[in-house]
Residue frames relative to the residue before (quaternion, step in Angstrom):
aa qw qx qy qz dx dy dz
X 1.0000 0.0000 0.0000 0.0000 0.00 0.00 0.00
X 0.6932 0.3379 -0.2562 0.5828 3.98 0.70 -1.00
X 0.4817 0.4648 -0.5302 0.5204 3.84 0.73 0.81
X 0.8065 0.2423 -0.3475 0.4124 3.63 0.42 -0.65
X 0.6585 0.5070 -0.4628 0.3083 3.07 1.07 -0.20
X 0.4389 0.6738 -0.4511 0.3871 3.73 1.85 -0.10
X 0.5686 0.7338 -0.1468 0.3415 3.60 1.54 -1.37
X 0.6473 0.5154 -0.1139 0.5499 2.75 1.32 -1.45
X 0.7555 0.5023 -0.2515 0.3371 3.50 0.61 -0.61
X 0.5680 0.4846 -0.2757 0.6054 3.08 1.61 -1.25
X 0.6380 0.4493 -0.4435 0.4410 3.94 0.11 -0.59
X 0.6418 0.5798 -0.3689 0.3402 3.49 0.92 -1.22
X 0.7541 0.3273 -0.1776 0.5410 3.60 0.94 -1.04
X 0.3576 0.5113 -0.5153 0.5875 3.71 0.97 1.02
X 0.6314 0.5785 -0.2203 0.4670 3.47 0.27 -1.32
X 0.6289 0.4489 -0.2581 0.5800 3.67 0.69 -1.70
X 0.8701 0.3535 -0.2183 0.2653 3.90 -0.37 -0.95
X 0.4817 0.5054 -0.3771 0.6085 3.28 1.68 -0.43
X 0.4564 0.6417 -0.3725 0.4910 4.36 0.92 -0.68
X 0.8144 0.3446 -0.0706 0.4616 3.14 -0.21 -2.10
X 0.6113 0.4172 -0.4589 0.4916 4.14 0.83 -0.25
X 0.8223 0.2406 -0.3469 0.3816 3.55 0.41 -0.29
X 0.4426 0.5115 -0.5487 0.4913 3.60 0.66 0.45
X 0.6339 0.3415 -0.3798 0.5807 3.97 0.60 -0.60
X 0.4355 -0.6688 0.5101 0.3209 4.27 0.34 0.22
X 0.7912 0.3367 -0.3865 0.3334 3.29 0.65 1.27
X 0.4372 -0.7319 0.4904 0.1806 3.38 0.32 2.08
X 0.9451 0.2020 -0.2053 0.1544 3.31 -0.42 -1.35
X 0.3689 0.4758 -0.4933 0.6279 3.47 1.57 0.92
X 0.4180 0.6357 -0.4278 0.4880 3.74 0.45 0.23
X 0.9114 0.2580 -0.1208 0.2970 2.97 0.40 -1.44
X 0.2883 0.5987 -0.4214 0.6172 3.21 2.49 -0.57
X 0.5696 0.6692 -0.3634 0.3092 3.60 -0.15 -0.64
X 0.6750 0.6317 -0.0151 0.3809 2.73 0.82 -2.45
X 0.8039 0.4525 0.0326 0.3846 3.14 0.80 -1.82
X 0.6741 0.4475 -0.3023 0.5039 2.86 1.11 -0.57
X 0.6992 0.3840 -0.4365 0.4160 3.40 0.86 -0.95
X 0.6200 0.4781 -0.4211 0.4579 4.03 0.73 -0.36
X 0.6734 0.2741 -0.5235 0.4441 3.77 0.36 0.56
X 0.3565 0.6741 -0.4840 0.4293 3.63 1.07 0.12
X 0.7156 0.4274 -0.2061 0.5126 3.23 0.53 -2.12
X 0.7980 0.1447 -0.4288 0.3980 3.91 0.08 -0.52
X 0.2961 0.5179 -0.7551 0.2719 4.15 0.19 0.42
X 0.7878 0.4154 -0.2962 0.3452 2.94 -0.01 -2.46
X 0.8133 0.2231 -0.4313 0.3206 3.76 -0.18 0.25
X 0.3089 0.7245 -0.5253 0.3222 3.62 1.00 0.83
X 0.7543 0.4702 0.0554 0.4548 2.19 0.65 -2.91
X 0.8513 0.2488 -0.1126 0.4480 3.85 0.79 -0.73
X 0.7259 0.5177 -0.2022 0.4052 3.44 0.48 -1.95
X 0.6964 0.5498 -0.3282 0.3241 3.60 0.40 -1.12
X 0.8263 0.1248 -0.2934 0.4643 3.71 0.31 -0.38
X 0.4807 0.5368 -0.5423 0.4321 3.27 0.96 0.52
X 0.6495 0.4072 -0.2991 0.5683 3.83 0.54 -0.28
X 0.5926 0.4574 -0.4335 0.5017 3.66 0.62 0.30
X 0.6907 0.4638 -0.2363 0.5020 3.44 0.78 -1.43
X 0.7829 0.4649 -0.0906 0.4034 3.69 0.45 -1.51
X 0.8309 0.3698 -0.0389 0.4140 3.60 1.11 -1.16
X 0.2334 -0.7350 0.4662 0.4335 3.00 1.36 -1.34
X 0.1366 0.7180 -0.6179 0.2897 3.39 0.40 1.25
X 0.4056 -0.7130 0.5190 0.2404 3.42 -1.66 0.37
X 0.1251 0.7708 -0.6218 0.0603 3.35 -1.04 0.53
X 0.3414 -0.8292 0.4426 -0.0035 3.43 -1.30 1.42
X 0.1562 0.8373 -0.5195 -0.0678 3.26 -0.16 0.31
X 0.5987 -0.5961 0.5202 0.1248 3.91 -1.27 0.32
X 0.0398 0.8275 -0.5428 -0.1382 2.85 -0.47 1.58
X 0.4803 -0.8045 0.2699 0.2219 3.62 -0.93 0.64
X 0.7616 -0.5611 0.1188 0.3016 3.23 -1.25 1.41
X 0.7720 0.2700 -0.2978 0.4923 3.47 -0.31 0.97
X 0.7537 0.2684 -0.3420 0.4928 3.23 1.08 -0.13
X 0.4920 -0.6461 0.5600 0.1641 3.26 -1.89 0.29
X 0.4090 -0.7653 0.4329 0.2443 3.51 -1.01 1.01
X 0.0109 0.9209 -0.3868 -0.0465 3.34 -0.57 0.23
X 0.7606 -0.2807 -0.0484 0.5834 3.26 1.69 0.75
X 0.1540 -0.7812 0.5976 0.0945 3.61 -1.08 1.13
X 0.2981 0.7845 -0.5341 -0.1019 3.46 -1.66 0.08
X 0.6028 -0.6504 0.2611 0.3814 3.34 -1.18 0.03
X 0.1043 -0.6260 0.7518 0.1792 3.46 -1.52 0.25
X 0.8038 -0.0324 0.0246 0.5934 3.83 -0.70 1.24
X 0.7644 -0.4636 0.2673 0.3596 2.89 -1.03 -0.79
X 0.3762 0.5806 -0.5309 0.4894 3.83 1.79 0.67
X 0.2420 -0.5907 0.7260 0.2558 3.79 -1.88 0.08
X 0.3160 -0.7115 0.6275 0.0119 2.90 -1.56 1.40
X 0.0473 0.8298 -0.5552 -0.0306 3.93 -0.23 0.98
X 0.4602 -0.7382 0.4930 0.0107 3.39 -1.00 0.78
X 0.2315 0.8474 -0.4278 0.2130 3.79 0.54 0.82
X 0.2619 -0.8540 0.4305 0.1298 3.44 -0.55 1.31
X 0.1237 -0.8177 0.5382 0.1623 3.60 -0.60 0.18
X 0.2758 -0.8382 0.4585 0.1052 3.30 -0.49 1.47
X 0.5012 0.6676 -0.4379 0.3336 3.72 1.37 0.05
X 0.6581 0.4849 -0.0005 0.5759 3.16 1.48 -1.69
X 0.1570 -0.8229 0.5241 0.1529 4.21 1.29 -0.74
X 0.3255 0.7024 -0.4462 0.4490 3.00 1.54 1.43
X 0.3320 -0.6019 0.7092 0.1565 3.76 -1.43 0.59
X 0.1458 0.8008 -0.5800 0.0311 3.57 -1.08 0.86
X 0.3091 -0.7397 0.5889 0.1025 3.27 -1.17 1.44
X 0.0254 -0.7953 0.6035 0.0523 3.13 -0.78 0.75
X 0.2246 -0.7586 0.6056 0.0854 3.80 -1.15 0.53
X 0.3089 -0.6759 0.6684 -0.0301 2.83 -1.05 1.64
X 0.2374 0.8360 -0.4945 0.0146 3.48 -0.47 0.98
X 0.6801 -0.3642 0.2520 0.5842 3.97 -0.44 0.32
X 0.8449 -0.0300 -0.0322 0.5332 3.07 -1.46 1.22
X 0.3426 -0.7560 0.5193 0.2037 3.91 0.71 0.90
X 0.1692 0.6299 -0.5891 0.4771 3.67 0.92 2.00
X 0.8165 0.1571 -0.0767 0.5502 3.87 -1.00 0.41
X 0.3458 0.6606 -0.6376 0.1935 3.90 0.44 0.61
X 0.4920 -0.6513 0.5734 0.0705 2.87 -1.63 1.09
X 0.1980 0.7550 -0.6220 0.0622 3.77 -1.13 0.36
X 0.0849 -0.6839 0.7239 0.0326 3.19 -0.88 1.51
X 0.0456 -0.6543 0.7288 0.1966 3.87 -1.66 0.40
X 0.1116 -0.6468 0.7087 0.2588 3.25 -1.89 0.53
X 0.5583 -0.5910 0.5429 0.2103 3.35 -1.57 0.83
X 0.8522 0.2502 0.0112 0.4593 3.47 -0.98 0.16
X 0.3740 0.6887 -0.3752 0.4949 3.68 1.87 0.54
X 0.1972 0.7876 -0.5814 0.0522 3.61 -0.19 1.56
X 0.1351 -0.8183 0.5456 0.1204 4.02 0.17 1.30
X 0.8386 0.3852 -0.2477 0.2949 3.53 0.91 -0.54
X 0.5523 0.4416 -0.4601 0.5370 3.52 0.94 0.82
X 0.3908 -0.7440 0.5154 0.1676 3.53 -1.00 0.97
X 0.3157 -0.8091 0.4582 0.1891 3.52 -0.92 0.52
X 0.2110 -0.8099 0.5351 0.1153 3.88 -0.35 0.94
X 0.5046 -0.6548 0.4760 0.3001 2.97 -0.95 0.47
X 0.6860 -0.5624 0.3150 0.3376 3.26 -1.38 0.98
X 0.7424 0.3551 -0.2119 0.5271 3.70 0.65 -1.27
X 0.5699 -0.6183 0.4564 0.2909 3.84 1.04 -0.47
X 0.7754 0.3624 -0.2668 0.4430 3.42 0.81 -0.20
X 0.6661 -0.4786 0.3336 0.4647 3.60 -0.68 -0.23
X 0.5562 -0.5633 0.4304 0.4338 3.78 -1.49 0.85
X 0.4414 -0.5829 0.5415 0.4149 3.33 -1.26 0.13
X 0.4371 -0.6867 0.5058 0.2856 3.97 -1.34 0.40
């Protein structure tokens, strides 16, 4: 919801300057105007707005996990998402960082990182306490 209502604003003041260039009898500084302030409005929510209105607001944001591997759990640190995806070709764990404007992304692998097969005990019953 506080995405469209960011949307809404930035069009709104696009709308306003393209208005205010032709009442002053010059449309097409209006629209330089126009244009500039709507690529302003969509950096600042690449590079900034977007996961802060997910995290803070409840905004939506999608992301892809990749082929072959399997997700297995995401969270925040501040204001970056951390997602966790295993690859069973390679029997690797991977962190990945999602960070503003996906600039500075983090990525830790562990080797030899197998979360989805359970281990049984040898004899089958339970440890002793």
């Amino acid at each position: 919801m506080i995405t469209y209502l960011y949307w809404a604003a930035v069009i709104a003041l696009v709308v306003l300057c393209l208005y205010a260039g032709s009442r002053l009898g010059s449309l097409g500084k209006g629209a330089i105007v126009g244009a500039i302030v709507f690529l302003s409005g969509w950096l600042a929510y690449y590079f900034h707005f977007e996961q802060v209105f997910v995290k803070r607001f409840g905004g939506v944001m999608r992301i892809n996990v990749p082929e072959g591997q399997r997700h297995l759990g995401s969270t925040w640190k501040d204001d970056n998402l951390w997602v966790e995806n295993y690859d069973p070709k390679s029997n690797e764990c991977i962190f990945s960082e999602y960070s503003k404007g996906n600039l500075l992304e983090g990525r830790v692998i562990i080797k030899n990182c197998n979360p989805l097969i359970e281990k049984k005990e040898a004899s089958g019953a339970f440890p002793a306490r």
